[in-house]
N, C-alpha and C positions, 0 to 999 in steps of 0.2 A: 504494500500500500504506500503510495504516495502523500506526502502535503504536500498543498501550492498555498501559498502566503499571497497576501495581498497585494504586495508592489504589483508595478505596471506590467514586468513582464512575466506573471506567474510562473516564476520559477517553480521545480519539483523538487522538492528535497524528499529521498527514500525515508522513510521515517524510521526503519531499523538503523540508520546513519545516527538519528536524532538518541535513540534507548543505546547507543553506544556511548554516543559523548554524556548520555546521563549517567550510565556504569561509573566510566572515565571519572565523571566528575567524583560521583561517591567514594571511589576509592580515593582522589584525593582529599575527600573531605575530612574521611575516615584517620589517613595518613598526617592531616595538619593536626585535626584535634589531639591524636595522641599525643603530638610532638609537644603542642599546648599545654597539655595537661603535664607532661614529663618537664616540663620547659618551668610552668609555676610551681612545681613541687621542687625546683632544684636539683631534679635527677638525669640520670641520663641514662635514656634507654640502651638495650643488650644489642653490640651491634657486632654480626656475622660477617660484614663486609667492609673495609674501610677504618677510618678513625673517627666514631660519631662525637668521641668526647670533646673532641679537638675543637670541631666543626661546631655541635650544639653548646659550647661553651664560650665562642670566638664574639667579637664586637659588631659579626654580620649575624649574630643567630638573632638581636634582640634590638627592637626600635626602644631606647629608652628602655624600662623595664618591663615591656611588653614583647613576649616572643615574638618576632617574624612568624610563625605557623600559625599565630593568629588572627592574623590577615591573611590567611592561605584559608583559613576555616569562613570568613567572610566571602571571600573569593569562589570558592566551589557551592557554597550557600546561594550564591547570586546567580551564577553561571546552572545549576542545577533547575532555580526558580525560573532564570528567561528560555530556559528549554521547557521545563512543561509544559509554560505561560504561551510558551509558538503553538505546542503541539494542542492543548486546549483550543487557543483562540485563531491560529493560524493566521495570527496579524503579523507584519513585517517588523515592527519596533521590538522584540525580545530579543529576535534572532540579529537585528542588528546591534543591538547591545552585547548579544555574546557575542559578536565580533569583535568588539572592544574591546572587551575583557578578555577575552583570547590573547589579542594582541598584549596587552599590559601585563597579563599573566603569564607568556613567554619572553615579555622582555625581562622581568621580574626573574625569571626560572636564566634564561642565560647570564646576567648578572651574579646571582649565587651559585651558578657551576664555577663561571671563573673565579671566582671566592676564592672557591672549593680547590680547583685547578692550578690557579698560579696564585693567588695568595695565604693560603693556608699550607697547600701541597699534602690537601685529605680529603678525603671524603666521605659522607653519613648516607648510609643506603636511605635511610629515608624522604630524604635530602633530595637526591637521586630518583625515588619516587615518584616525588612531588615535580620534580622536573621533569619524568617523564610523559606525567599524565595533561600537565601545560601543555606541555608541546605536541601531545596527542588530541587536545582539544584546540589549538591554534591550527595546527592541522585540517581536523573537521572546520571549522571555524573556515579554512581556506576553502575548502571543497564546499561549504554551506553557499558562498559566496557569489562560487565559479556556476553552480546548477541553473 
């Protein structure tokens, strides 16, 4: 099944496209809160890959006293609500907003790899995560665009 949104040129967007970048999101949502929650408790989560201590303890983990994942949990919150709000209403303005957010949420996501990459020289799988699931929804976000 297709949706077409309202813009002029009724675009189609696959709507199995759309329950993908809802997945997507959730798992990033999932991914910021814990980091949230590990991040106000002063802990640091058990990491299998990388140097999470390094990384979630560094002067990029935390705006002021407030994790960075915390606005990764606002982030995927937004982006989760302009996708259902398309697929409900199949008006043009969500889906254009999740293109915004896509964009800001991959520029946001390459920003803290190179952190990660050339300024710390570690990295936190979840960290990692959260940058893969941006750039899998900047991605759709490109193809929602192109349709």
């Amino acid at each position: 099944m297709n949706i077409s949104n309202s813009s002029s040129n009724q675009r189609l967007i696959p709507r199995w496209l759309l329950v993908v970048a809802v997945i997507v999101a959730i798992i990033g949502f999932f991914d910021a809160t814990y980091l949230t929650i590990q991040g106000l408790s002063n802990a640091v989560p058990p990491c299998a890959v990388g140097d999470c201590e390094q990384v979630l303890t560094s002067k990029f983990a935390y705006v002021g006293s407030v994790p960075i994942a915390a606005f990764g949990i606002l982030y995927y919150a937004a982006v989760i609500l302009l996708l259902v709000l398309f697929m409900a209403t199949q008006q043009s303005r969500p889906l254009r907003w999740f293109w915004y957010l896509s964009i800001a949420g991959f520029a946001a996501s390459v920003w803290l790899v190179f952190a990660q990459a050339v300024l710390l020289k570690a990295f936190c799988q979840y960290c990692l995560l959260s940058a893969a699931t941006s750039t899998a929804l900047f991605a759709i976000g490109i193809k929602t665009r192109r349709i």
